[in-house]
NUZAZA-848058 format. One record per residue (C-alpha): z, y, x. Coordinates in steps of 0.05 Angstrom, whole numbers, plus 5000, padded with zeros to 4 digits. Layout:
// residues N
ZYX/...
//
This chain:
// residues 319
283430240168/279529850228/278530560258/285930700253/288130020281/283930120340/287630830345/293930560344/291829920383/289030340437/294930810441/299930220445/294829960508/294730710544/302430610537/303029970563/298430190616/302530870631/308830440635/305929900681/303130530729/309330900722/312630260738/309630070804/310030790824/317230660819/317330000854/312630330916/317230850921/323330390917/320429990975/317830601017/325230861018/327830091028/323130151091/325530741115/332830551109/331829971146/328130311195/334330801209/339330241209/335729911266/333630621303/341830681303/342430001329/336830021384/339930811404/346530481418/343529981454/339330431497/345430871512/349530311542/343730161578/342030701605/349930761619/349830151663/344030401694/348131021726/353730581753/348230201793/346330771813/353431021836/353930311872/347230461903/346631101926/353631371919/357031911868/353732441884/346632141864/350331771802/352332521781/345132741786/343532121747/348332351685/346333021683/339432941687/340032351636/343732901586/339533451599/333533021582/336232751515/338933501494/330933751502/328333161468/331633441401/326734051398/321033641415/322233011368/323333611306/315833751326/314332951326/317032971257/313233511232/306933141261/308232581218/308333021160/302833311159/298132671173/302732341122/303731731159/308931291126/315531241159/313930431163/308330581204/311631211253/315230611298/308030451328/305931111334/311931311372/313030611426/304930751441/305731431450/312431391492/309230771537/303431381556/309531931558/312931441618/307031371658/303932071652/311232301673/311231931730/305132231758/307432931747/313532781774/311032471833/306633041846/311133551835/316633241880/310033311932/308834071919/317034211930/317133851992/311834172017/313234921994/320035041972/318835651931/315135241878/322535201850/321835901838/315935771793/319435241755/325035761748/320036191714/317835781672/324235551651/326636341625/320236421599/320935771551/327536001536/326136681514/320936391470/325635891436/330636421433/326037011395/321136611354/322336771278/322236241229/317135701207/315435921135/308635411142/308934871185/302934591160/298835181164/301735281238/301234601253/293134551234/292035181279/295934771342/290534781401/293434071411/292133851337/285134181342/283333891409/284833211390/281633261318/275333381352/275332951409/277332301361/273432191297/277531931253/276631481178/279831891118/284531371110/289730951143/288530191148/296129941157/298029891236/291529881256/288430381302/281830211282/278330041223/271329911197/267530541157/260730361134/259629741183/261630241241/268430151282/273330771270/279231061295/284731171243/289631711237/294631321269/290831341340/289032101327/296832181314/298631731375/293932111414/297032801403/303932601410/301632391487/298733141493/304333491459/309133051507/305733261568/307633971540/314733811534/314333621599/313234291626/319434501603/324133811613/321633641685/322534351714/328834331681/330833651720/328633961785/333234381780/338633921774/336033341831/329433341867/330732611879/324732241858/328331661838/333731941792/328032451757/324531901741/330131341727/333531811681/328132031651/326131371646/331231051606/331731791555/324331551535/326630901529/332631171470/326731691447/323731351383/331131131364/334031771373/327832001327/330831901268/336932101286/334732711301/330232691227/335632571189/340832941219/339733461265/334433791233/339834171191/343334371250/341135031245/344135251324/342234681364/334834961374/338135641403/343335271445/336834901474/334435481500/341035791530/340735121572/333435231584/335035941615/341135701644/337735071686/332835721706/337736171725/341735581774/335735371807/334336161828/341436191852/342035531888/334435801922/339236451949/343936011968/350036101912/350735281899/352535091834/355134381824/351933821780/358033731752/358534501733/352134501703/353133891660/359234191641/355734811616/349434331581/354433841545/358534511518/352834911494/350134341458/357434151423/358134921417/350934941376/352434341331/360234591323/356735231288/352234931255/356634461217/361635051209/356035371176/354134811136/360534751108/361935501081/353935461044/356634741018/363135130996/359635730968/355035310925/360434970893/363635650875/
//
C-alpha cells in the first residue's frame, strides 16, 4: 500500500509539476508576444513620426536651396526607403537565426544604424570626391547598379535561409573575428564567462548588421548618385531614411515579407536608376521628377500584384 501511495503521490507531483512548466511556458510566451506587439505599435508610431520629419526636412530644403534641390531631396529620400525593404528582409532573417528575441532586436538595430550613418557618410563623401574628379566613375556605379539588378531579378528561391545564411562570408567573418558566450545576457553586449569578459550574440549580431549595411550600400548610394551628386541631399536624405529604418523594420516583418513582387520591382528600379545615369552620361536628361515617377509606380505596381495575388490563394483556399 505505502509503495502504491508513493506511486500515486509521485504521479500527482510529476503532474503538478508538468502543469506548473506547461504553465509558465504559456505565460513566457504570452509575454514574448505582449512584447512584440508593443514593440510594433510603437515602431508604427516612431515611422510616422520619422516620415513627417523627414517631410519637413525637404521643405527646408526647398526654402534653402530651391525646388530643384527639394526634388532631389524626395526622390532620393524614396528611393532610399524602397531599397531598405530588401535589405531589412535580410535584417530579419539575421535575427532568426541568432534567435534574438524581438524585445531585444530594438538595440541591435539603433547601434547598428548609429554605425550605418556614419560609415555612409564617409563613403559618400568619398565617392562625391572620385565623381568630381573623374566623371566616368558614374559609369561604374551604372554597372554596378544592372548588375545588382540582374541578380535580384534571376536568383531562385530561398528553400534554407539558415543554411545560406551560416555560409554568408559576412556571418563567417564576423563569427570569427568576435568570440562570442553561448548565450545571451539580456541587453547587454557583454557578459562574464568563467571570470573572463565576453561579447554576447547581441554585439556579434550588431556587428554584422554594420557589415551587411555597408553592403547595401553599394547598391543604395550608387543608386542616389544617380539621382543628385549633391553631397548634402545624399547624405540628408539618406540621413533621415536611417533615421525611419528600425521603425520601418517591422513594418516591413510583418507585412511586406508576403509581398511576394516587391523584391522584383526592387530590382527593375535598381536597373532603371542604372540605365538613367548611362543616359544622362550621353547626354539624354531624364528628370528627377520622371524618375521618381517611375520608382513610386514600380513599387505600387509590385505591392498591387502582390496583394492581387494574395487574394486569389486566400480565395482558392477557402474553395
Amino acid at each position: 500500500p505505502d509503495k502504491i501511495g508513493d506511486t500515486v503521490g509521485g504521479a500527482e507531483v510529476k503532474d503538478k509539476l508538468d502543469t506548473r512548466e506547461s504553465s509558465a511556458v504559456s505565460k513566457s510566451a504570452a509575454e514574448t508576444d505582449a512584447d512584440a506587439e508593443f514593440i510594433r505599435g510603437k515602431s508604427l508610431r516612431d515611422l510616422f513620426a520619422a516620415v513627417i520629419a523627414a517631410a519637413v526636412f525637404g521643405a527646408g530644403v526647398v526654402a534653402w536651396k530651391g525646388p530643384d534641390a527639394g526634388e532631389a531631396y524626395f526622390a532620393s529620400y524614396v528611393l532610399e526607403q524602397s531599397l531598405a525593404i530588401d535589405n531589412l528582409l535580410v535584417f530579419g532573417l539575421i535575427f532568426g537565426y541568432f534567435k534574438i528575441p524581438v524585445s531585444v532586436q530594438p538595440r541591435a538595430l539603433r547601434y547598428g544604424l548609429y554605425g550605418a550613418a556614419v560609415l555612409r557618410l564617409i563613403v559618400i563623401l568619398a565617392g562625391e570626391i572620385l565623381i568630381e574628379k573623374f566623371r566616368p566613375t558614374l559609369l561604374v556605379l551604372a554597372l554596378i547598379l544592372v548588375y545588382s539588378s540582374f541578380t535580384i531579378l534571376t536568383k531562385g528561391d530561398d528553400d534554407d535561409d539558415d543554411e545560406e545564411l551560416a555560409d554568408n562570408a559576412v556571418v563567417k567573418f564576423c563569427s570569427k573575428l568576435i568570440p562570442v558566450s553561448p548565450k545571451l545576457d539580456g541587453e547587454k553586449f557583454f557578459t562574464m564567462v568563467d571570470g573572463v569578459k565576453t561579447a554576447t550574440p547581441l554585439l556579434l549580431v550588431v556587428a554584422i548588421l554594420e557589415i551587411s549595411d555597408i553592403v547595401f550600400a553599394v547598391d543604395s548610394i550608387p543608386a542616389i548618385f544617380g539621382v543628385t551628386t549633391d553631397p548634402f541631399v545624399v547624405y540628408s536624405s539618406n540621413l533621415f531614411a536611417l533615421a525611419s529604418l528600425r521603425s520601418l523594420y517591422y513594418f516591413v516583418e510583418t507585412i511586406v515579407a508576403d509581398l511576394e513582387y516587391v523584391e522584383p520591382a526592387v530590382g527593375i528600379i535598381l536597373g532603371f536608376i542604372g540605365g538613367k545615369i548611362v543616359a544622362d552620361f550621353a547626354g539624354y536628361d531624364i528628370s528627377t521628377a520622371q524618375s521618381l515617377t517611375v520608382v513610386l509606380g514600380l513599387l505600387s505596381g509590385g505591392v498591387a500584384l502582390s496583394l492581387l495575388q494574395n487574394s486569389q490563394k486566400f480565395d482558392n483556399d477557402i474553395d
